[in-house]
C-alpha positions as CSV (number, residue, x, y, z in Angstrom):
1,X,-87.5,-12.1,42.2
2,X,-87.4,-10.1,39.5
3,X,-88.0,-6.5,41.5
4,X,-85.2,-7.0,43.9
5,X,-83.5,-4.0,44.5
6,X,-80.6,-4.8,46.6
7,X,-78.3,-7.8,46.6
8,X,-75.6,-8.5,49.0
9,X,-73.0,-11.6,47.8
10,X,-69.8,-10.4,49.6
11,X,-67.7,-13.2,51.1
12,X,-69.5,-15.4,48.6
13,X,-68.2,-18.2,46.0
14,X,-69.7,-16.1,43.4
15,X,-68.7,-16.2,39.9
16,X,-68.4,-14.7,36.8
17,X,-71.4,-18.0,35.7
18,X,-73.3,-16.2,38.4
19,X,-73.4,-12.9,37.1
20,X,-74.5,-14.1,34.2
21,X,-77.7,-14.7,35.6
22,X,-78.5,-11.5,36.7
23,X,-80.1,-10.0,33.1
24,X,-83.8,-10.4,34.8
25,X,-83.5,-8.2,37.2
26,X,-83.9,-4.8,36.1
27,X,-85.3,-3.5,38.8
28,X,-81.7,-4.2,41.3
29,X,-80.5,-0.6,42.3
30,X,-77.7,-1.9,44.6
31,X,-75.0,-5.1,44.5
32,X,-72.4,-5.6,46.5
33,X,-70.1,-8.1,45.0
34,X,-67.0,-7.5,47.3
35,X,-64.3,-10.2,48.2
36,X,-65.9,-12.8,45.6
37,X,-64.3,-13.9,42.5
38,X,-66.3,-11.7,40.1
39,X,-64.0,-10.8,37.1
40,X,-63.8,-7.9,34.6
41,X,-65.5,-9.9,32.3
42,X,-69.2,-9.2,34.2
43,X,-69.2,-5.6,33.8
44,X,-70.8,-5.6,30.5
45,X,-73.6,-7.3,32.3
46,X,-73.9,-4.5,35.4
47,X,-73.7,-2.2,32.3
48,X,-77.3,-3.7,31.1
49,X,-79.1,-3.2,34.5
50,X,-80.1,0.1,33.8
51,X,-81.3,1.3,37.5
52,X,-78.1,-0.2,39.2
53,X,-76.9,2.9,41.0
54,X,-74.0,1.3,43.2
55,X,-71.8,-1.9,42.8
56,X,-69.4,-2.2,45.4
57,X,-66.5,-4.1,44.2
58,X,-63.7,-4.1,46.3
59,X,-61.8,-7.1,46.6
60,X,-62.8,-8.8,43.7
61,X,-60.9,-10.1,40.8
62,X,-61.1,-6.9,38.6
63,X,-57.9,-5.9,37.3
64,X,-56.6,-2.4,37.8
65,X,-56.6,-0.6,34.8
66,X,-59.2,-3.0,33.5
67,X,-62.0,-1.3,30.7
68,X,-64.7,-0.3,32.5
69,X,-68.2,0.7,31.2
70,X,-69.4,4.1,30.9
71,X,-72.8,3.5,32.2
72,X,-71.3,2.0,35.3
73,X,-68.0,4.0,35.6
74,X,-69.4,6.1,38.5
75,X,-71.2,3.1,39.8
76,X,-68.2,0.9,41.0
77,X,-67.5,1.5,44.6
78,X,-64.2,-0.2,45.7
């Protein structure tokens, strides 16, 4: 599972714990985390996925205003 590219979890019961889990696969180019309860406290993790290209995120529990990444500033789609 490692050299998954894309993964879809919107509409899911996703958390923060689940994010968690992604640090293997760094070959994911594309996540969509929308409406699920993903907080600001996983970006630091979609910061270490380094050929992540899009996250869309819209819906989710990230604050506005909240401190977003460099690496994946242009990334988050809401």
């Amino acid at each position: 599972m490692n050299k998954l590219r894309q993964l879809r979890l919107a509409h899911t019961a996703i958390t923060d714990t689940t994010i968690q889990e992604f640090g293997s696969l760094d070959h994911l180019e594309s996540l969509s985390i929308f409406d699920t309860r993903v907080t600001a406290s996983s970006l630091s993790m979609f910061a270490r996925l380094t050929k992540l290209q899009h996250v869309y995120a819209g819906e989710t529990k990230l604050p506005p205003g909240a401190a977003i990444p460099t690496q994946i500033k242009d990334k988050l789609v809401f």
